[in-house]
VEXNU-527521 format. One record per residue (C-alpha): x, y, z; residue in one letter. Coordinates in steps of 0.02 Angstrom, whole numbers, plus 50000, padded with zeros to 5 digits. Each point is the difference from the previous one (the first is absolute). Layout:
// VEXNU-527521
XYZA;...
END
This chain:
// VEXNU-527521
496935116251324X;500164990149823X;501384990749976X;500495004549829X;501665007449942X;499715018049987X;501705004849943X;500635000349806X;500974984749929X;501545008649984X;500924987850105X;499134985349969X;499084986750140X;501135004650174X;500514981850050X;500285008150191X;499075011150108X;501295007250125X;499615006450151X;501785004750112X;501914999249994X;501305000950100X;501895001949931X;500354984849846X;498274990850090X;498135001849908X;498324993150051X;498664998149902X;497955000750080X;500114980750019X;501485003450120X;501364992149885X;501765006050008X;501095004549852X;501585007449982X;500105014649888X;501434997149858X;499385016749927X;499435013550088X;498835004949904X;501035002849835X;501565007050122X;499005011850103X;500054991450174X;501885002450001X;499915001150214X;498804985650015X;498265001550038X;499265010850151X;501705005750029X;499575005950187X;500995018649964X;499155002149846X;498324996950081X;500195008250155X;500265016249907X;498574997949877X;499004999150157X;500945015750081X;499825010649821X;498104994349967X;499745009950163X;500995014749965X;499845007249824X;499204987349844X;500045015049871X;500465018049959X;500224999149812X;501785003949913X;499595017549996X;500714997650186X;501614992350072X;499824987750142X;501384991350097X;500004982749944X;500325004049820X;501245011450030X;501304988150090X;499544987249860X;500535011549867X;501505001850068X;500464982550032X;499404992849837X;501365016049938X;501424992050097X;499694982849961X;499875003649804X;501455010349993X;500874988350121X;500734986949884X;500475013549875X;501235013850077X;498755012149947X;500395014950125X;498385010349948X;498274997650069X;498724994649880X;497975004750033X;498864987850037X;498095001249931X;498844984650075X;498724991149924X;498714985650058X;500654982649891X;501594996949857X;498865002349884X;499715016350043X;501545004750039X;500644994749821X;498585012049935X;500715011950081X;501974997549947X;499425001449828X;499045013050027X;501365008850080X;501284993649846X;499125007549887X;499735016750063X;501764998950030X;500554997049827X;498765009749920X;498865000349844X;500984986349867X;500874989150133X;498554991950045X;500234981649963X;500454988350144X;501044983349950X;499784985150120X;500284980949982X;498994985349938X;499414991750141X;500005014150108X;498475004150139X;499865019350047X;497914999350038X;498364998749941X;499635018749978X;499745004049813X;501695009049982X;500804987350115X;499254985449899X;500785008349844X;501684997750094X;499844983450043X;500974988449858X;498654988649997X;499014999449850X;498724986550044X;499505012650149X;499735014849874X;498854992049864X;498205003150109X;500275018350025X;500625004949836X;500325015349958X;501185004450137X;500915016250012X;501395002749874X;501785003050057X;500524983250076X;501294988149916X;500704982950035X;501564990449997X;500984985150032X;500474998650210X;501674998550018X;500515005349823X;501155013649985X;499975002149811X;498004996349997X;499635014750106X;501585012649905X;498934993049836X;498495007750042X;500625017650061X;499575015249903X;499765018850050X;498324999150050X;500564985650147X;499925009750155X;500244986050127X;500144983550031X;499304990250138X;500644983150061X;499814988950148X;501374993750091X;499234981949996X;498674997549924X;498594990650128X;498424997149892X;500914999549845X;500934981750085X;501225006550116X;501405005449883X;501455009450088X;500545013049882X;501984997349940X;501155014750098X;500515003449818X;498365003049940X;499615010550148X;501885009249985X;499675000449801X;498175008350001X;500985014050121X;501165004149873X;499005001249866X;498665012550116X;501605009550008X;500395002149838X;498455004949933X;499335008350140X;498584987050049X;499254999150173X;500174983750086X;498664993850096X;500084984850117X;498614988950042X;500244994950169X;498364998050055X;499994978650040X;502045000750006X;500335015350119X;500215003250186X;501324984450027X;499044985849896X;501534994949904X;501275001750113X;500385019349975X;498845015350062X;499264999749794X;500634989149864X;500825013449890X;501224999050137X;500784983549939X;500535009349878X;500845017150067X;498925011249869X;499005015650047X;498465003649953X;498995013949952X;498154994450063X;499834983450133X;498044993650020X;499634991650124X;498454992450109X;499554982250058X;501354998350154X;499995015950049X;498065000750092X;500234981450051X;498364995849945X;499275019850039X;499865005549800X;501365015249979X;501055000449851X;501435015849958X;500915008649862X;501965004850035X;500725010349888X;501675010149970X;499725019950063X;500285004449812X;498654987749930X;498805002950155X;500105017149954X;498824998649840X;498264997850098X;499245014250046X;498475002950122X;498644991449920X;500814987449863X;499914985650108X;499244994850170X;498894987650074X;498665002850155X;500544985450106X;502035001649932X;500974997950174X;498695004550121X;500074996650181X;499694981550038X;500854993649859X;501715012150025X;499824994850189X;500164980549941X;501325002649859X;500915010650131X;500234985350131X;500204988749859X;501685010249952X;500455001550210X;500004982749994X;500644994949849X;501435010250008X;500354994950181X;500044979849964X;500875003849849X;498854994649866X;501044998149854X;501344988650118X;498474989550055X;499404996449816X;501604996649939X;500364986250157X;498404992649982X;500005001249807X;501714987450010X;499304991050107X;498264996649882X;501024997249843X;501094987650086X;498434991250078X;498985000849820X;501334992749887X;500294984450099X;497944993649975X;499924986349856X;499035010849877X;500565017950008X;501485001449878X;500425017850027X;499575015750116X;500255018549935X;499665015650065X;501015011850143X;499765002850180X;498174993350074X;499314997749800X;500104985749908X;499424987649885X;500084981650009X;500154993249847X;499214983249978X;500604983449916X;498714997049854X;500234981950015X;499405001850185X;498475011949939X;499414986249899X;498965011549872X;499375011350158X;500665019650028X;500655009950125X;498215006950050X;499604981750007X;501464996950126X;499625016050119X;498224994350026X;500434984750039X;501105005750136X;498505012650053X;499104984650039X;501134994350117X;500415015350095X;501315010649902X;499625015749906X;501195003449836X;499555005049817X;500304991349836X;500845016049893X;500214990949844X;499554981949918X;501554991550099X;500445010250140X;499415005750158X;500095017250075X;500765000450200X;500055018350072X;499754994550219X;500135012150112X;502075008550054X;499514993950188X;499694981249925X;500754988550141X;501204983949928X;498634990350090X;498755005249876X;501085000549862X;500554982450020X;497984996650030X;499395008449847X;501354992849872X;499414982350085X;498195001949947X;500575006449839X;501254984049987X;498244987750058X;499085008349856X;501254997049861X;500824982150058X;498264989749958X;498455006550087X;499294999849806X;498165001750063X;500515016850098X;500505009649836X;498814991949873X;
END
Protein backbone atom coordinates (compact mmCIF):
# COMPACT_ATOMS: atom_id res chain seq x y z
CA UNK A 1 0.00 0.00 0.00
CA UNK A 2 1.55 3.63 -0.93
CA UNK A 3 2.56 5.59 1.60
CA UNK A 4 1.18 8.87 0.68
CA UNK A 5 -1.21 11.03 2.72
CA UNK A 6 -4.52 10.33 1.35
CA UNK A 7 -6.46 12.63 3.55
CA UNK A 8 -7.13 16.58 2.84
CA UNK A 9 -4.81 19.25 4.50
CA UNK A 10 -7.32 20.53 6.66
CA UNK A 11 -5.31 19.89 9.71
CA UNK A 12 -2.08 20.27 8.53
CA UNK A 13 1.18 17.49 8.78
CA UNK A 14 -0.05 15.21 12.14
CA UNK A 15 3.24 15.43 14.24
CA UNK A 16 1.81 12.01 16.15
CA UNK A 17 0.34 8.88 15.08
CA UNK A 18 -1.55 7.50 18.16
CA UNK A 19 -2.36 4.25 18.62
CA UNK A 20 -4.04 3.62 22.53
CA UNK A 21 -4.93 5.39 25.81
CA UNK A 22 -5.65 4.70 28.92
CA UNK A 23 -7.13 7.47 31.48
CA UNK A 24 -4.63 11.05 31.29
CA UNK A 25 -1.79 8.33 29.51
CA UNK A 26 -1.26 8.28 25.36
CA UNK A 27 1.04 6.22 23.21
CA UNK A 28 1.98 6.87 20.08
CA UNK A 29 3.05 3.68 17.25
CA UNK A 30 6.73 4.15 18.41
CA UNK A 31 5.45 3.18 21.93
CA UNK A 32 6.08 6.66 23.55
CA UNK A 33 4.00 7.79 26.42
CA UNK A 34 2.32 11.19 26.73
CA UNK A 35 0.03 12.58 29.00
CA UNK A 36 -2.99 14.10 27.55
CA UNK A 37 -3.41 17.94 28.81
CA UNK A 38 -6.39 18.09 26.39
CA UNK A 39 -8.56 15.53 25.66
CA UNK A 40 -9.01 16.04 22.56
CA UNK A 41 -10.33 19.74 22.69
CA UNK A 42 -12.35 18.65 26.21
CA UNK A 43 -13.92 15.55 24.96
CA UNK A 44 -12.04 12.81 27.00
CA UNK A 45 -13.50 14.32 30.17
CA UNK A 46 -13.35 10.42 31.94
CA UNK A 47 -9.92 9.67 30.59
CA UNK A 48 -9.22 7.44 27.88
CA UNK A 49 -10.68 3.74 27.54
CA UNK A 50 -12.65 4.47 30.51
CA UNK A 51 -13.26 0.56 31.24
CA UNK A 52 -17.43 1.36 31.86
CA UNK A 53 -17.61 3.28 28.88
CA UNK A 54 -15.99 0.52 26.86
CA UNK A 55 -17.44 -2.36 28.28
CA UNK A 56 -20.83 -1.10 27.21
CA UNK A 57 -19.83 -0.06 23.69
CA UNK A 58 -18.89 -3.66 23.44
CA UNK A 59 -22.30 -4.89 25.17
CA UNK A 60 -24.50 -2.27 22.76
CA UNK A 61 -22.44 -3.09 19.42
CA UNK A 62 -23.96 -6.56 20.06
CA UNK A 63 -27.36 -5.65 20.85
CA UNK A 64 -28.91 -2.95 18.66
CA UNK A 65 -26.27 -0.40 16.35
CA UNK A 66 -29.38 1.36 14.61
CA UNK A 67 -33.13 1.80 14.29
CA UNK A 68 -33.36 5.35 12.98
CA UNK A 69 -35.19 8.27 15.09
CA UNK A 70 -38.33 7.34 13.62
CA UNK A 71 -37.99 4.75 16.66
CA UNK A 72 -37.27 5.13 20.42
CA UNK A 73 -34.59 2.92 21.92
CA UNK A 74 -33.53 2.71 25.56
CA UNK A 75 -30.29 4.36 25.75
CA UNK A 76 -31.49 7.65 24.48
CA UNK A 77 -34.31 7.76 26.43
CA UNK A 78 -32.58 7.73 29.99
CA UNK A 79 -30.07 10.29 28.45
CA UNK A 80 -32.76 12.66 27.65
CA UNK A 81 -33.81 12.68 30.80
CA UNK A 82 -30.66 13.17 32.61
CA UNK A 83 -29.18 15.80 30.37
CA UNK A 84 -33.09 17.46 31.48
CA UNK A 85 -32.17 17.25 35.16
CA UNK A 86 -28.76 18.32 34.98
CA UNK A 87 -29.66 21.55 32.80
CA UNK A 88 -32.42 22.52 34.81
CA UNK A 89 -30.46 21.56 37.90
CA UNK A 90 -28.51 24.73 38.64
CA UNK A 91 -31.53 26.84 37.75
CA UNK A 92 -34.75 26.02 40.00
CA UNK A 93 -36.46 25.44 36.86
CA UNK A 94 -39.35 23.00 38.07
CA UNK A 95 -40.54 22.15 34.37
CA UNK A 96 -39.05 19.54 32.12
CA UNK A 97 -37.50 20.76 29.03
CA UNK A 98 -37.28 18.27 25.64
CA UNK A 99 -34.25 17.10 24.50
CA UNK A 100 -33.56 16.64 20.52
CA UNK A 101 -29.89 14.90 19.84
CA UNK A 102 -27.60 15.48 17.31
CA UNK A 103 -24.05 13.90 16.21
CA UNK A 104 -21.21 17.03 17.04
CA UNK A 105 -21.67 21.03 18.60
CA UNK A 106 -21.67 22.02 15.47
CA UNK A 107 -24.60 20.39 14.69
CA UNK A 108 -26.26 20.86 17.52
CA UNK A 109 -25.86 24.76 17.19
CA UNK A 110 -27.48 24.26 13.64
CA UNK A 111 -30.04 22.99 15.12
CA UNK A 112 -30.69 25.71 18.14
CA UNK A 113 -30.89 28.19 15.49
CA UNK A 114 -32.85 26.41 13.54
CA UNK A 115 -35.14 25.84 16.27
CA UNK A 116 -34.83 29.89 17.34
CA UNK A 117 -35.97 30.85 14.45
CA UNK A 118 -38.94 28.87 13.88
CA UNK A 119 -39.63 29.90 17.23
CA UNK A 120 -39.61 33.54 16.73
CA UNK A 121 -40.92 33.52 13.45
CA UNK A 122 -40.58 35.30 10.03
CA UNK A 123 -38.67 39.01 11.05
CA UNK A 124 -36.85 37.81 14.23
CA UNK A 125 -34.45 36.07 12.47
CA UNK A 126 -31.10 37.62 13.30
CA UNK A 127 -28.88 35.89 15.88
CA UNK A 128 -26.30 38.29 17.91
CA UNK A 129 -23.15 36.52 19.24
CA UNK A 130 -19.66 37.80 20.35
CA UNK A 131 -16.38 38.58 18.65
CA UNK A 132 -14.26 35.90 19.26
CA UNK A 133 -16.82 33.46 19.66
CA UNK A 134 -16.58 29.54 18.15
CA UNK A 135 -20.14 27.86 17.54
CA UNK A 136 -18.82 25.44 14.31
CA UNK A 137 -17.79 25.12 10.99
CA UNK A 138 -21.20 24.50 9.39
CA UNK A 139 -22.11 27.43 7.05
CA UNK A 140 -24.78 28.86 9.42
CA UNK A 141 -22.60 27.98 12.40
CA UNK A 142 -19.55 29.67 10.77
CA UNK A 143 -21.79 32.80 10.33
CA UNK A 144 -22.11 32.65 14.20
CA UNK A 145 -18.76 32.37 14.99
CA UNK A 146 -17.27 36.15 15.83
CA UNK A 147 -14.35 35.48 13.95
CA UNK A 148 -13.93 37.30 10.88
CA UNK A 149 -10.59 35.93 9.63
CA UNK A 150 -12.52 32.41 9.63
CA UNK A 151 -15.39 33.84 7.40
CA UNK A 152 -13.44 35.56 4.49
CA UNK A 153 -12.90 31.98 2.25
CA UNK A 154 -16.53 31.08 2.19
CA UNK A 155 -18.05 34.33 1.55
CA UNK A 156 -21.23 34.79 1.09
CA UNK A 157 -22.51 33.19 4.20
CA UNK A 158 -26.09 33.16 5.22
CA UNK A 159 -27.52 36.48 6.34
CA UNK A 160 -28.99 36.89 9.81
CA UNK A 161 -25.91 36.62 12.11
CA UNK A 162 -24.45 39.63 14.06
CA UNK A 163 -21.48 40.26 16.30
CA UNK A 164 -20.49 42.01 19.34
CA UNK A 165 -18.10 42.84 21.94
CA UNK A 166 -17.77 39.58 24.76
CA UNK A 167 -18.36 40.74 27.87
CA UNK A 168 -19.91 44.11 26.89
CA UNK A 169 -23.17 44.84 28.19
CA UNK A 170 -23.84 48.08 26.31
CA UNK A 171 -22.04 46.58 22.97
CA UNK A 172 -24.52 43.82 22.71
CA UNK A 173 -27.94 46.38 24.05
CA UNK A 174 -26.25 48.64 20.96
CA UNK A 175 -26.85 46.32 18.43
CA UNK A 176 -30.48 45.12 19.35
CA UNK A 177 -33.32 45.89 17.07
CA UNK A 178 -36.72 44.11 16.35
CA UNK A 179 -35.57 41.80 13.95
CA UNK A 180 -32.90 40.22 16.87
CA UNK A 181 -34.49 37.06 17.76
CA UNK A 182 -31.74 35.54 19.90
CA UNK A 183 -28.60 35.72 21.11
CA UNK A 184 -26.13 33.06 21.59
CA UNK A 185 -23.14 33.16 23.95
CA UNK A 186 -20.69 30.78 25.45
CA UNK A 187 -20.09 30.58 28.90
CA UNK A 188 -16.19 30.66 28.29
CA UNK A 189 -15.13 30.97 25.40
CA UNK A 190 -12.37 27.84 24.53
CA UNK A 191 -11.13 28.52 20.92
CA UNK A 192 -11.75 32.06 21.08
CA UNK A 193 -8.60 32.04 24.22
CA UNK A 194 -10.33 30.78 27.14
CA UNK A 195 -12.29 33.84 28.25
CA UNK A 196 -14.76 33.17 31.18
CA UNK A 197 -17.71 35.23 30.49
CA UNK A 198 -18.35 38.09 33.46
CA UNK A 199 -21.64 36.81 35.75
CA UNK A 200 -22.83 40.32 34.81
CA UNK A 201 -22.62 39.87 31.31
CA UNK A 202 -24.20 36.53 31.57
CA UNK A 203 -27.00 38.05 34.29
CA UNK A 204 -27.20 41.28 31.88
CA UNK A 205 -27.81 39.39 28.39
CA UNK A 206 -30.84 37.57 30.61
CA UNK A 207 -32.45 40.64 31.28
CA UNK A 208 -32.34 42.13 28.27
CA UNK A 209 -33.85 38.45 26.50
CA UNK A 210 -36.51 39.33 28.94
CA UNK A 211 -37.36 42.44 28.04
CA UNK A 212 -37.56 42.12 24.55
CA UNK A 213 -38.60 38.77 24.34
CA UNK A 214 -35.28 37.17 22.87
CA UNK A 215 -34.44 33.49 23.21
CA UNK A 216 -31.28 32.72 24.97
CA UNK A 217 -29.23 30.12 23.79
CA UNK A 218 -26.18 28.69 25.64
CA UNK A 219 -23.25 27.16 24.07
CA UNK A 220 -22.14 24.58 26.27
CA UNK A 221 -20.79 22.28 24.02
CA UNK A 222 -16.62 22.36 25.24
CA UNK A 223 -17.84 23.97 28.80
CA UNK A 224 -20.78 21.58 29.84
CA UNK A 225 -21.25 18.36 31.78
CA UNK A 226 -18.92 19.57 34.95
CA UNK A 227 -15.82 21.13 32.93
CA UNK A 228 -15.80 24.33 34.88
CA UNK A 229 -16.65 23.35 38.06
CA UNK A 230 -20.59 23.39 37.68
CA UNK A 231 -22.82 20.73 35.63
CA UNK A 232 -22.67 23.76 32.46
CA UNK A 233 -21.11 27.12 32.75
CA UNK A 234 -24.28 29.26 32.59
CA UNK A 235 -24.56 27.91 36.01
CA UNK A 236 -21.89 30.28 37.47
CA UNK A 237 -24.13 32.55 36.87
CA UNK A 238 -27.76 31.43 38.24
CA UNK A 239 -29.53 32.41 34.72
CA UNK A 240 -31.93 30.13 32.76
CA UNK A 241 -31.87 29.53 29.53
CA UNK A 242 -34.05 29.00 26.77
CA UNK A 243 -31.90 26.49 24.38
CA UNK A 244 -28.42 24.63 26.01
CA UNK A 245 -26.12 22.83 23.07
CA UNK A 246 -24.11 20.64 23.91
CA UNK A 247 -21.67 17.68 22.56
CA UNK A 248 -17.92 16.91 23.05
CA UNK A 249 -18.09 15.42 26.86
CA UNK A 250 -21.08 13.94 26.65
CA UNK A 251 -20.03 10.62 24.11
CA UNK A 252 -16.50 10.63 25.76
CA UNK A 253 -14.91 10.35 22.59
CA UNK A 254 -18.26 8.29 20.86
CA UNK A 255 -19.54 11.50 18.57
CA UNK A 256 -23.21 12.47 20.08
CA UNK A 257 -24.07 16.00 20.50
CA UNK A 258 -27.93 17.38 21.94
CA UNK A 259 -30.28 20.26 21.89
CA UNK A 260 -32.19 21.14 25.40
CA UNK A 261 -34.73 23.35 25.19
CA UNK A 262 -37.62 24.94 27.37
CA UNK A 263 -41.18 22.84 26.65
CA UNK A 264 -42.46 26.25 25.22
CA UNK A 265 -39.48 26.78 22.75
CA UNK A 266 -39.16 22.91 21.98
CA UNK A 267 -42.58 23.16 21.03
CA UNK A 268 -41.89 25.04 17.57
CA UNK A 269 -40.40 21.90 15.57
CA UNK A 270 -42.65 19.91 14.08
CA UNK A 271 -42.22 16.33 12.46
CA UNK A 272 -39.95 16.91 9.72
CA UNK A 273 -38.16 20.49 10.39
CA UNK A 274 -35.18 19.05 11.81
CA UNK A 275 -33.53 15.59 12.29
CA UNK A 276 -30.45 13.80 11.56
CA UNK A 277 -30.03 9.80 10.56
CA UNK A 278 -27.37 8.94 13.07
CA UNK A 279 -28.86 11.80 15.88
CA UNK A 280 -28.71 9.63 19.25
CA UNK A 281 -28.71 6.21 17.91
CA UNK A 282 -27.83 3.20 19.84
CA UNK A 283 -24.06 2.96 20.42
CA UNK A 284 -23.49 6.41 20.85
CA UNK A 285 -26.69 6.97 23.53
CA UNK A 286 -25.32 3.68 25.19
CA UNK A 287 -21.74 5.57 25.71
CA UNK A 288 -23.15 9.11 26.58
CA UNK A 289 -25.50 7.17 28.92
CA UNK A 290 -22.60 5.60 31.13
CA UNK A 291 -20.74 8.68 30.66
CA UNK A 292 -23.68 10.59 32.70
CA UNK A 293 -23.89 7.21 35.33
CA UNK A 294 -20.58 7.96 36.01
CA UNK A 295 -20.16 11.37 35.92
CA UNK A 296 -22.88 12.06 38.04
CA UNK A 297 -21.82 9.36 40.52
CA UNK A 298 -18.01 10.77 41.10
CA UNK A 299 -19.44 14.06 41.05
CA UNK A 300 -17.99 15.65 38.05
CA UNK A 301 -18.38 19.19 38.58
CA UNK A 302 -16.75 18.67 42.45
CA UNK A 303 -13.82 16.78 40.76
CA UNK A 304 -13.08 19.66 38.16
CA UNK A 305 -13.37 22.23 40.50
CA UNK A 306 -10.69 20.29 43.15
CA UNK A 307 -8.42 19.50 40.52
CA UNK A 308 -8.94 22.87 38.69
CA UNK A 309 -7.42 24.63 42.26
CA UNK A 310 -5.17 22.48 42.40
CA UNK A 311 -3.76 23.21 38.46
CA UNK A 312 -3.99 26.96 38.87
CA UNK A 313 -2.06 26.83 42.08
CA UNK A 314 0.59 24.44 40.45
CA UNK A 315 0.71 26.71 36.99
CA UNK A 316 1.23 30.13 38.54
CA UNK A 317 4.23 29.20 40.60
CA UNK A 318 6.52 28.14 37.08
CA UNK A 319 8.98 31.10 36.17
CA UNK A 320 7.24 32.06 32.91
CA UNK A 321 3.51 31.73 33.22
CA UNK A 322 2.27 35.10 34.60
CA UNK A 323 -1.32 34.32 34.84
CA UNK A 324 -3.94 31.31 34.52
CA UNK A 325 -7.72 31.98 33.59
CA UNK A 326 -10.45 29.95 32.96
CA UNK A 327 -13.04 27.86 35.53
CA UNK A 328 -13.18 24.36 36.67
CA UNK A 329 -10.81 21.73 34.46
CA UNK A 330 -10.30 24.77 31.52
CA UNK A 331 -7.74 27.01 31.43
CA UNK A 332 -5.21 29.02 29.88
CA UNK A 333 -1.70 29.61 30.86
CA UNK A 334 -0.71 32.69 29.99
CA UNK A 335 2.91 33.04 29.12
CA UNK A 336 5.66 35.65 30.07
CA UNK A 337 6.73 37.25 26.61
CA UNK A 338 10.09 37.85 27.89
CA UNK A 339 10.34 34.00 28.49
CA UNK A 340 8.78 33.33 24.80
CA UNK A 341 11.60 35.14 23.41
CA UNK A 342 9.76 36.07 19.96
CA UNK A 343 8.17 32.32 19.87
CA UNK A 344 4.09 31.65 20.46
CA UNK A 345 2.02 29.63 22.33
CA UNK A 346 1.73 26.95 19.41
CA UNK A 347 5.47 27.18 19.55
CA UNK A 348 5.47 26.32 23.34
CA UNK A 349 2.76 23.29 23.14
CA UNK A 350 4.85 21.51 20.53
CA UNK A 351 7.62 21.76 22.27
CA UNK A 352 6.14 20.10 25.18
CA UNK A 353 4.60 17.40 22.55
CA UNK A 354 8.09 16.52 22.00
CA UNK A 355 8.76 15.63 25.26
CA UNK A 356 5.74 13.73 26.22
CA UNK A 357 2.86 16.18 27.14
CA UNK A 358 -0.10 16.94 24.96
CA UNK A 359 -1.63 20.72 25.38
CA UNK A 360 -2.61 23.39 22.70
CA UNK A 361 -1.33 26.87 22.06
CA UNK A 362 -5.04 28.88 21.88
CA UNK A 363 -3.61 32.16 21.17
CA UNK A 364 -0.02 33.90 20.39
CA UNK A 365 0.92 33.81 24.32
CA UNK A 366 -1.07 31.32 25.95
CA UNK A 367 -1.62 27.80 26.17
CA UNK A 368 -4.85 25.91 26.29
CA UNK A 369 -5.05 23.00 29.43
CA UNK A 370 -8.48 21.09 29.43
CA UNK A 371 -6.97 17.21 31.25
CA UNK A 372 -9.20 14.89 32.01
CA UNK A 373 -11.86 15.40 35.72
CA UNK A 374 -10.16 11.87 36.85
CA UNK A 375 -6.49 13.63 36.40
CA UNK A 376 -4.48 12.22 39.48
CA UNK A 377 -2.14 15.11 41.56
CA UNK A 378 0.59 12.71 40.40
CA UNK A 379 0.09 13.64 36.90
CA UNK A 380 -0.79 16.98 37.47
CA UNK A 381 2.33 17.75 39.33
CA UNK A 382 4.10 15.63 36.26
CA UNK A 383 2.59 17.49 33.44
CA UNK A 384 3.07 21.18 34.90
CA UNK A 385 6.90 19.85 35.39
CA UNK A 386 7.44 19.16 31.69
CA UNK A 387 5.68 22.26 30.93
CA UNK A 388 8.06 24.15 33.63
CA UNK A 389 11.45 22.09 31.64
CA UNK A 390 10.14 23.53 28.37
CA UNK A 391 9.83 27.18 29.38
CA UNK A 392 12.91 27.51 32.08
CA UNK A 393 15.77 27.16 29.09
CA UNK A 394 15.48 24.05 26.96
CA UNK A 395 15.61 26.88 23.95
CA UNK A 396 16.37 24.13 21.29
CA UNK A 397 13.02 22.21 22.37
CA UNK A 398 10.66 25.18 21.32
CA UNK A 399 12.66 26.71 18.44
Amino acid sequence: MSGERLLMDNYGDPPVTFVRGQGTELFDDSGKRYLDFLCGLAVTSLGHSHPRVAATLATQAGTLLHVSNLFDTEPHLEVAARLDSLVRSGTGEATPGRVLFQNSGAEANEAAIKLARKHQGRGRHVVLSAFRSFHGRTLATLAATGQPEKHEPFQPLPEGFRHAAWNDLEAFESVLDPTVGAILLESLQGEGGVNPADVDFLVGIRRLCDERGILLILDEVQTGLGRTGRWFGFHHAGIRADIVTVAKALGNGVPIGAVWATAEVAAAFSPGDHGSTFGGQPLAASAAREVLRVMEEIDAPACAAAKGAALTVLLEALPGVIGVRGLGLLLAAELDPDVLDGRTGPDVARACLDVGLVVNGITSTALRLAPPLTVTDDELAEGVAILGSVLAGDREAIA
